[in-house]
Structures are given as structure tokens and as C-alpha cells.
C-alpha positions as CSV (number, residue, x, y, z in Angstrom):
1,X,48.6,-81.0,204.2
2,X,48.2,-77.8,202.8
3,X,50.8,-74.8,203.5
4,X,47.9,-72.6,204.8
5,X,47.0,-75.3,207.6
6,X,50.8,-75.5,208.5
7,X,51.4,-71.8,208.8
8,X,48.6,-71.6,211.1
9,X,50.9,-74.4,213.7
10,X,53.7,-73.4,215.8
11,X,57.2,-73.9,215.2
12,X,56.9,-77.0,218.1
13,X,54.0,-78.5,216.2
14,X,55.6,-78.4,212.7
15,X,58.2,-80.2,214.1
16,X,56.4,-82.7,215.8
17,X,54.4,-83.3,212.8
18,X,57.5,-83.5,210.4
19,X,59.3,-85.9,212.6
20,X,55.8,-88.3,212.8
21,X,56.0,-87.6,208.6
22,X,59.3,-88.6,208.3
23,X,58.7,-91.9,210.2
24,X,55.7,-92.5,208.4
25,X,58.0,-92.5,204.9
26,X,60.4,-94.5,206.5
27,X,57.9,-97.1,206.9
28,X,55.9,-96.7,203.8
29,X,59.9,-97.1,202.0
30,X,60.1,-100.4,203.8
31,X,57.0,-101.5,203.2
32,X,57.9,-100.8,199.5
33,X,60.7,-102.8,199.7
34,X,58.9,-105.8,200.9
35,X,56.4,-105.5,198.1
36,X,53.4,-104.8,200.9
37,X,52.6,-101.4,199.7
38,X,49.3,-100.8,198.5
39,X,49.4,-97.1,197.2
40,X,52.7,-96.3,196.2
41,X,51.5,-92.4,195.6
42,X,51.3,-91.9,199.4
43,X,55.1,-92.1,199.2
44,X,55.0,-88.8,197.0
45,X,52.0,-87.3,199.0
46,X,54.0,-87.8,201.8
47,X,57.5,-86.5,200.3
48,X,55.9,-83.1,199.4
49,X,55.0,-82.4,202.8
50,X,57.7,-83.1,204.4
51,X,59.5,-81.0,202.0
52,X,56.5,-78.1,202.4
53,X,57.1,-78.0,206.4
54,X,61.0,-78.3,206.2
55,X,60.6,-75.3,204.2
56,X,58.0,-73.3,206.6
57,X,60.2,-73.9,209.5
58,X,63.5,-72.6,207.1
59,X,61.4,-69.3,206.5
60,X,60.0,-69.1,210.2
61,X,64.3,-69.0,211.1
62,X,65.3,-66.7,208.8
63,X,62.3,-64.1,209.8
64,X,63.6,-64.4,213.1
């Protein structure tokens, strides 16, 4: 997901989304683990956004 698309979300909805991200990792990790995983770039993909909205929401705080 792009930073442009996220800035256009609410505070609510970047949570929301990072929370269903973060689970999403968490299962791709354990999928890893069982050697099931298919495309192990999606972990990466997935990493980067988590870490893009974490950052969004950091920014959105501080601005007030």
C-alpha cells in the first residue's frame, strides 16, 4: 500500500488496517516456519507497510 492511499484514511482506519497487517505477518511467519509458504517476498511487502502506517500514525500524534 502506498503512503499516498494511507494518508488519505483516518487514524481509526490505519489502525484497523495495521492490526489486520500485523496478523497477516504473523501468519505468513508461521506458515514460513512450516515450510508452506509460497512467496516468501510477501513477508517483506508486508513488513514495509506495517512499518509505513506505524509511521503515518507516529506523524498524525505528533501534529496533534
Amino acid at each position: 500500500m502506498k503512503i499516498t492511499e494511507l494518508r488519505e484514511l483516518t487514524n481509526d482506519e490505519i489502525a484497523q488496517k495495521l492490526h489486520d497487517s500485523q496478523e497477516e505477518l504473523f501468519n505468513l511467519r508461521f506458515q514460513k516456519s512450516m515450510n508452506r509458504l509460497e512467496n516468501a517476498n510477501k513477508i517483506k511487502d508486508i513488513k514495509k507497510d506495517v512499518a509505513r502506517m506505524k509511521t503515518l500514525l507516529k506523524e498524525k500524534e505528533l501534529r496533534g
